[in-house]
C-alpha positions in Angstrom: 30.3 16.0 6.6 31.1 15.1 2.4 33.0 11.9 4.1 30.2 11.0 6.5 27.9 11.2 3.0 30.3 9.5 0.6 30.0 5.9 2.8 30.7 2.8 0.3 28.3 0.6 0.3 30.7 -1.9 1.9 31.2 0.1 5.1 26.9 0.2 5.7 26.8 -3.6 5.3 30.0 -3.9 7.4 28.0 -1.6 10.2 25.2 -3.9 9.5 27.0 -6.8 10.0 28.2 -6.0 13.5 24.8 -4.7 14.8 23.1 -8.3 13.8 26.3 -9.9 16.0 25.4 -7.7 18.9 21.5 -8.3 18.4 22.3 -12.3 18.5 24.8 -12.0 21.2 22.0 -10.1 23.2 19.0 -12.5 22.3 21.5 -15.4 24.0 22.3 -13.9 27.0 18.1 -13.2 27.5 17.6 -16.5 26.6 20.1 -17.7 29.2 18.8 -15.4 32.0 15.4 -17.0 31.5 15.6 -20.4 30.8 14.6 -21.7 34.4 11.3 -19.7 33.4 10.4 -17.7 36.7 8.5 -14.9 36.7 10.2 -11.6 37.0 8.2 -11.1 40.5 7.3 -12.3 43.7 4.0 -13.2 44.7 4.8 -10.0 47.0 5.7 -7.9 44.8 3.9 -6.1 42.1 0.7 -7.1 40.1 1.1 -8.0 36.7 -1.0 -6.1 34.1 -1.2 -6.6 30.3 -2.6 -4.1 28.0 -3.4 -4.8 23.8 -5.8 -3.5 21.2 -8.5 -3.7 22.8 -8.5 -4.6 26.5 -6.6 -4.6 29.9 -6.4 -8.3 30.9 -7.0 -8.9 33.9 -10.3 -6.8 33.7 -10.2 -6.6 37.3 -6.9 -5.7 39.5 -6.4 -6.7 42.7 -3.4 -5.4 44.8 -3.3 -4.8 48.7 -2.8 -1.3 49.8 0.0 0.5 49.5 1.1 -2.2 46.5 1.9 -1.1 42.8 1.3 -2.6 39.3 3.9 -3.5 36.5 2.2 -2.6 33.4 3.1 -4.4 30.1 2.3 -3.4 26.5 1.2 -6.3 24.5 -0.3 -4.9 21.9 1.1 -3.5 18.9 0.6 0.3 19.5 1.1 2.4 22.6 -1.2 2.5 25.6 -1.3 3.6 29.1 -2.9 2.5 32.5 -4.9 5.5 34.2 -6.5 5.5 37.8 -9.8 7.9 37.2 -8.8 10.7 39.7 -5.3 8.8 40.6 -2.0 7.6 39.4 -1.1 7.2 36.0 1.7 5.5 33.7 3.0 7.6 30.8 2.0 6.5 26.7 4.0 2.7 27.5 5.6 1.7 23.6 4.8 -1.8 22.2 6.8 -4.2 23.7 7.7 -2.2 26.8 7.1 -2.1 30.5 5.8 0.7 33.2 5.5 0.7 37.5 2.5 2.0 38.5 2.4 3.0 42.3 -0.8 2.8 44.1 0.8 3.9 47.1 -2.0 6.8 47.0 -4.9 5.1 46.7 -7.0 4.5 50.1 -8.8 0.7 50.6 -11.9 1.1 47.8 -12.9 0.3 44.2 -11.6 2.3 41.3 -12.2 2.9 37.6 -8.9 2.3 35.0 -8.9 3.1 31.6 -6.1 3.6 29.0 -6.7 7.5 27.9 -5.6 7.5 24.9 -8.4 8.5 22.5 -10.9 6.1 21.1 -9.5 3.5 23.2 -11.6 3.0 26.3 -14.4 3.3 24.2 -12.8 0.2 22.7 -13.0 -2.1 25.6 -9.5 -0.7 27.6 -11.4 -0.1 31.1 -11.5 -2.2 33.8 -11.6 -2.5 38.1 -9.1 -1.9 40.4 -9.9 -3.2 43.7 -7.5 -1.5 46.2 -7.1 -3.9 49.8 -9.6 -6.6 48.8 -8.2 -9.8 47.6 -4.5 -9.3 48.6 -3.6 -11.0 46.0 -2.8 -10.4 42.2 -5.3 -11.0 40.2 -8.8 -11.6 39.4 -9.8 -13.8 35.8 -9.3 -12.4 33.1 -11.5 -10.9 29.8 -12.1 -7.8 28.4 -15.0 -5.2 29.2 -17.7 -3.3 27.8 -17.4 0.1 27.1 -20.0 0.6 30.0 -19.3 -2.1 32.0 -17.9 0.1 35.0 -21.2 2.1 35.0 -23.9 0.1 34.7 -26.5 0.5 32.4 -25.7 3.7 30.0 -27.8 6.8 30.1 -29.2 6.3 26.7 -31.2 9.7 27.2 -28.0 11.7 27.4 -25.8 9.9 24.7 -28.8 10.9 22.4 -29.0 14.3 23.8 -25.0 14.7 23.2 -24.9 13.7 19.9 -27.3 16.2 19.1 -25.6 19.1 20.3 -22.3 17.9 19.0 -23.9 17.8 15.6 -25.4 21.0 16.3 -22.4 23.0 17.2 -20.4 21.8 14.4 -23.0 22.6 11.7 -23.6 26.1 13.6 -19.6 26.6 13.7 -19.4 26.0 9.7 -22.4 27.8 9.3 -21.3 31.1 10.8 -17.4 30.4 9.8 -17.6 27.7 7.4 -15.3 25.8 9.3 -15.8 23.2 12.1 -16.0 24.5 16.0 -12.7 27.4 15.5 -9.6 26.3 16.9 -5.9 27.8 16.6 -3.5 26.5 13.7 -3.9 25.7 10.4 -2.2 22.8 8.8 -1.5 21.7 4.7 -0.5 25.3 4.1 0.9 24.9 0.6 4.9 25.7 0.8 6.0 27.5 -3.1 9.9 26.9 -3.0 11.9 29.5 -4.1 13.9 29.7 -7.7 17.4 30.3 -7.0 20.0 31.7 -10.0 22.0 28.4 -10.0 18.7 26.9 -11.1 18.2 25.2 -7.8 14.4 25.7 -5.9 15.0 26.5 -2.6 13.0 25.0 0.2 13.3 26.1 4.0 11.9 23.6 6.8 11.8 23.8 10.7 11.4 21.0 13.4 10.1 22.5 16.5 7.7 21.4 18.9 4.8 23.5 19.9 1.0 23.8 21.7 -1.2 22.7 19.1 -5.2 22.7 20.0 -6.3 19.6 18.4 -10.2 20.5 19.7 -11.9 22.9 21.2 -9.9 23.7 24.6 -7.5 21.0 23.9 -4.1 21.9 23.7 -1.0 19.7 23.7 2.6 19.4 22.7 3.1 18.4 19.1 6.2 18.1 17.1 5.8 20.4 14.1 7.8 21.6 11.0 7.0 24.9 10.5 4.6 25.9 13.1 2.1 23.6 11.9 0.6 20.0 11.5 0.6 18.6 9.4 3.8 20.0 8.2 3.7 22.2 5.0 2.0 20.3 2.0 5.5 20.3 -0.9 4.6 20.2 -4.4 7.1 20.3 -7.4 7.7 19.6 -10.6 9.6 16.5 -12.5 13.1 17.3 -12.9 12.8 20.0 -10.7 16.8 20.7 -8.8 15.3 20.7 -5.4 17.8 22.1 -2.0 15.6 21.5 1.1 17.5 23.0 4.2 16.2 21.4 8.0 16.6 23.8 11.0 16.4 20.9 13.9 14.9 23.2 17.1 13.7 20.0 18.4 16.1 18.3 21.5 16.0 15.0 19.7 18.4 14.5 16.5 16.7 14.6 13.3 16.9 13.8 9.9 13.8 13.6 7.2 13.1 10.6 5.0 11.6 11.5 1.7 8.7 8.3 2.3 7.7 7.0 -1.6 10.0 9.7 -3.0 12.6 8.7 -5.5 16.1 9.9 -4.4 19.6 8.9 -4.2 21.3 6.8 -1.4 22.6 9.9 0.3 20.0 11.4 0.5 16.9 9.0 1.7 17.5 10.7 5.1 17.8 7.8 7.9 20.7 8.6 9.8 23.4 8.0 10.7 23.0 5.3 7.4 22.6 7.8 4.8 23.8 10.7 6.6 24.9 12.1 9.6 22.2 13.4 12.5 21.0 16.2 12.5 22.0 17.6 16.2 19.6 20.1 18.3 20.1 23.7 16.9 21.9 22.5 13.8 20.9 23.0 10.0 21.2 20.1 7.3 20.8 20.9 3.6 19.3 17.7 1.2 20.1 18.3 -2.8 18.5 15.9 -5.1 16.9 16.1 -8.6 13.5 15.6 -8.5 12.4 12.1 -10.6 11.4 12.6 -14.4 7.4 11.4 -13.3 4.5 12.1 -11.0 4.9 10.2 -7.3 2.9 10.8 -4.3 4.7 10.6 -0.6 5.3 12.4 2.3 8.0 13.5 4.2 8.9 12.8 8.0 11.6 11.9 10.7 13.2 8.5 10.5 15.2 9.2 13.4 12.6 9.0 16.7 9.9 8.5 14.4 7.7 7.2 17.7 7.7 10.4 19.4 7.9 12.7 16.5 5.9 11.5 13.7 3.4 10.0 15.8 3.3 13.7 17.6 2.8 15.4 14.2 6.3 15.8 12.4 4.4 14.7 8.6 3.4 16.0 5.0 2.7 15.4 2.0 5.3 15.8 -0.7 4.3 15.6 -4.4 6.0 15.6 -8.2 4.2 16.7 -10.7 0.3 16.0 -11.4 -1.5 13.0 -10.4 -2.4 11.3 -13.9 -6.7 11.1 -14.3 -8.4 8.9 -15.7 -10.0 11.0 -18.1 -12.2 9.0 -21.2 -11.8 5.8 -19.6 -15.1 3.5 -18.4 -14.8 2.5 -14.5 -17.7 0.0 -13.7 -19.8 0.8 -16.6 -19.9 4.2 -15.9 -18.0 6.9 -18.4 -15.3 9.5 -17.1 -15.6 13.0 -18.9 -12.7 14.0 -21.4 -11.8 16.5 -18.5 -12.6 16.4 -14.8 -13.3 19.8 -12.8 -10.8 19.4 -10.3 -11.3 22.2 -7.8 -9.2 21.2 -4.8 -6.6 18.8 -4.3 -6.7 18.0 -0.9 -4.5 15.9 1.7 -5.8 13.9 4.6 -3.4 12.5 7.0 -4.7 9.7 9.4 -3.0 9.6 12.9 -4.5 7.8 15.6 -1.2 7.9 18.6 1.0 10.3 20.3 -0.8 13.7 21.9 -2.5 14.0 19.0 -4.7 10.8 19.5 -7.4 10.1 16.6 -7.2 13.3 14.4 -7.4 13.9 10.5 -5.4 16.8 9.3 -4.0 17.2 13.1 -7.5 18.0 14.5 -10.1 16.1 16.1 -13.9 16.2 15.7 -15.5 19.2 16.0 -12.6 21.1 15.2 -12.3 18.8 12.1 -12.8 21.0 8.6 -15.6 20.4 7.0 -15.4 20.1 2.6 -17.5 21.4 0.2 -17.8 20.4 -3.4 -20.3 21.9 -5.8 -22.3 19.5 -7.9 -20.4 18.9 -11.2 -16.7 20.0 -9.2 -14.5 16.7 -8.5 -12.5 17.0 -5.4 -8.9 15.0 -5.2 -8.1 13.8 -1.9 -5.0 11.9 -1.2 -4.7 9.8 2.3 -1.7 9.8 4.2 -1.5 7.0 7.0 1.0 8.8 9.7 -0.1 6.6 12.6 0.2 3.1 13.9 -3.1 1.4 12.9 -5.4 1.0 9.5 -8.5 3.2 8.9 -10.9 2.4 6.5 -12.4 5.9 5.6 -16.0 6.0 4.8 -18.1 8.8 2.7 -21.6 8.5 2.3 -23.9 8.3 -0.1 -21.2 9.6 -2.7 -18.7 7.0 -4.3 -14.5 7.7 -4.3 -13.0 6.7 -7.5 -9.8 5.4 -6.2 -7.2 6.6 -9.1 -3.9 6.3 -7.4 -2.1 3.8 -4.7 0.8 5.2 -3.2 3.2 6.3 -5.8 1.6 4.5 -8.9 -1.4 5.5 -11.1 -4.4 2.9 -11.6 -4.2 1.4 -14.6 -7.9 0.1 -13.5 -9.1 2.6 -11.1 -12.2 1.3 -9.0 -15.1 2.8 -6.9 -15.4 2.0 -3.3 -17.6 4.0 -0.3 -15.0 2.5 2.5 -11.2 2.7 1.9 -8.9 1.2 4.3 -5.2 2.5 4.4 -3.0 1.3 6.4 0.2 2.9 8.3 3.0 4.1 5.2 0.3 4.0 2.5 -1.4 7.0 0.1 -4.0 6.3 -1.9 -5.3 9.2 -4.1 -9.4 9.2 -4.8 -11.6 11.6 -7.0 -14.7 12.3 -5.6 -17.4 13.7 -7.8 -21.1 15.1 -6.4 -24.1 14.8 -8.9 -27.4 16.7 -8.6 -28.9 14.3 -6.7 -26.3 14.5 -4.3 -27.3 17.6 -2.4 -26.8 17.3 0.9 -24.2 17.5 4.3 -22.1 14.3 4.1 -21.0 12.1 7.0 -17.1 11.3 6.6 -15.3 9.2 8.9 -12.8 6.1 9.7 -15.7 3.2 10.1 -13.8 2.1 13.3 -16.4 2.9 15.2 -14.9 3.8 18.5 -12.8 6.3 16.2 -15.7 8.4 15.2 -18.1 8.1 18.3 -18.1 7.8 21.7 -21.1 8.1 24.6 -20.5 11.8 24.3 -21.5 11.8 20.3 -19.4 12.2 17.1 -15.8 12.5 17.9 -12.2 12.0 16.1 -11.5 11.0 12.6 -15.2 12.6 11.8 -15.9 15.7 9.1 -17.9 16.2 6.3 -18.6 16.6 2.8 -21.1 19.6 2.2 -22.7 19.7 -1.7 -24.7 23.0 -1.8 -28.1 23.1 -4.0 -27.9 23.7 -7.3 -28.8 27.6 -8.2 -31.1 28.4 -10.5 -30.4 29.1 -13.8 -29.4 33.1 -14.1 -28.5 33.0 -9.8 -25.1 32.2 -8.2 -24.8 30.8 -5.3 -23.8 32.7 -1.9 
């Protein structure tokens, strides 16, 4: 293993090297195989569909009985084709290709939608007309979020959103959570001193049934039992030995993301290391750097189906720096801010997951409370495949931090867009006339709400009344 590590820089670029002479050898033969510019099908044979953020072009199939589709992901994130009560494709990558086989379906008109969350909401639904038109397909366009229903029961939407709202505030009234589900992710990991002066941290990939909301269970890739993976805070200098116990069937390897470490160990094999095999253990040993920095850790091998399934968390050195005394659009910091809670949100909008903060989905999203005077730290994590611009109401976020480096102008904003790889760390700060329960939510809008009411990337922020003087608050 020491001479898999110990690679000279010469032997990567070599490696290098002869992958790009593959790649361009490859591109040429495509090119070659293409060139008279035929389609890959016969008028006979399957129907053509394209799928992209946010629509299924054409918006209205038409295939003969007993005929198929070949499904193409155009867009830049993963989709799928789904008959309502009938076939489906699988999650289809960017770039890549799927058969769907109608073969099934009786003579009739049929609903299709892409099912991954938030996205049919967006536009992906369509028609499929099954024995009409024999023939491929109809003109293209996207369609409404309603357009395959008519006109939209505005009665029930309303009613919908009400008892969404109702059952979440009920749930953190009685619990003070959102609507209870199984798992708990963020659970802050202590590592261990050792007597050589090395802290010891202990880390397991393993996938397992995960209930992103209420009655929603699904497969997620996990380190530790939980998702996100354990939130890792130490100090500067700190001797750090993180052992990974790989009970996954995929190889693995974690990449420290914004974390300063040495070639060997940036954790992107088989580059800086060998893989990780299923069943096998894999110890990193690094200093931790001299400063703060803000990252998170996760797969680089299979990253699509692991990170995008939940494999993610935060990893942190030392304190983030505040901007304590220093005037931020006319308005004074104190000398010393009240942090109570330094919390991490990761974003995540693919995989079985779907559209989840913190690896849960609206109602089962955790609702946050901050007293008046108390300043909350919350540090975004974008784990997924899209940007989100996160929106609090009413009360400002001083943004303080962008991924690994401390403001040296920190700003206010009420919407905060981070995109896939970034952190930005924000301090948020409830005054007295602040009282209230909070929306919180990516401003997409088809990531918060759909015809059933909230949904998704939705929590939010609770600031209790103020006691009065001589009473504590319950």
């Amino acid at each position: 293993m020491a001479r898999d590590q110990d690679r000279t820089v010469l032997s990567v670029f070599g490696a290098l090297t002869a992958v790009t002479a593959f790649l361009i050898a490859a591109i040429a033969v495509v090119a070659i195989a293409n060139k008279d510019g035929s389609s890959s099908s016969s008028s006979s044979g399957p129907v053509a569909v394209s799928l992209s953020e946010y629509k299924i072009n054409p918006s209205t199939i038409n295939v003969p009985v007993g005929g198929s589709l070949t499904v193409t992901n155009a867009g830049t994130m993963p989709h799928n084709l789904s008959v309502t009560g009938g076939p489906a494709t699988p999650d289809i990558a960017a770039g890549k290709s799927a058969t769907l086989d109608l073969a099934s379906l009786k003579e009739g008109t049929y609903e299709v939608t892409c099912t991954i969350p938030g996205h049919a909401a967006a536009g992906m639904k369509g028609t499929l007309v099954v024995g009409g038109s024999s023939s491929g397909s109809s003109s293209s366009g996207s369609s409404s979020a309603h357009s395959s229903t008519g006109t939209p029961d505005y009665q029930a939407m309303d009613d919908a959103m009400i008892a969404g709202a109702d059952a979440y505030l009920a749930a953190f009234t009685k619990y003070g959570t959102g609507v209870p589900t199984k798992g708990t992710g963020n659970v802050l990991l202590e590592p261990v001193a050792g007597p050589d002066g090395y802290k010891q941290i202990n880390l397991e990939a393993s996938i397992i049934d995960w209930e992103v909301e209420p009655g929603k269970v699904v497969k997620a890739w996990s380190y530790n039992g939980q998702v996100p993976g354990p939130a890792i805070k130490v100090q500067p200098n700190d001797k750090l030995r993180i052992t990974l116990k790989n009970n996954t069937p995929m190889g693995q390897d974690i990449h420290w993301h914004g974390i300063s470490t040495p070639f060997g160990q940036d954790g992107v094999s088989p580059i800086t290391q060998p893989m990780i095999q299923p069943g096998e253990s894999y110890t990193y040993e690094f200093t931790a750097p001299a400063y703060h920095e803000m990252g998170m850790y996760h797969p680089h091998n299979g990253g699509d189906i692991s990170v995008v399934n939940g494999m993610y968390g935060q990893f942190q050195v030392g304190d983030v720096p505040l901007p304590t005394g220093k005037t931020v659009s006319g308005f004074k910091q104190p000398d010393k801010y009240n942090v109570t809670q330094a919390i991490p949100m990761v974003l995540n909008d693919a995989g079985n997951l779907g559209l989840t903060l913190n690896g849960k989905a609206f109602p089962a999203t955790q609702p946050i409370v901050a007293k008046v005077g108390e300043t909350l730290q919350v540090t975004y994590h974008n784990e997924g495949l899209m940007c989100h611009p996160m929106h609090l109401h009413r009360i400002k976020q001083l943004v303080v931090e962008k991924d690994d480096w401390p403001l040296d102008s920190p700003y206010f904003v009420d919407t905060l867009t981070i995109c896939p790889g970034e952190r930005y760390t924000v301090l948020i700060t409830p005054t007295p006339d602040e009282v209230g329960i909070w929306a919180y939510h990516c401003h997409i809008l088809t990531h918060a709400e759909t015809e059933k009411g909230l949904a998704y990337m939705v929590t939010a922020l609770v600031v209790p009344p103020v006691p009065p003087a001589g009473k504590s608050a319950t």
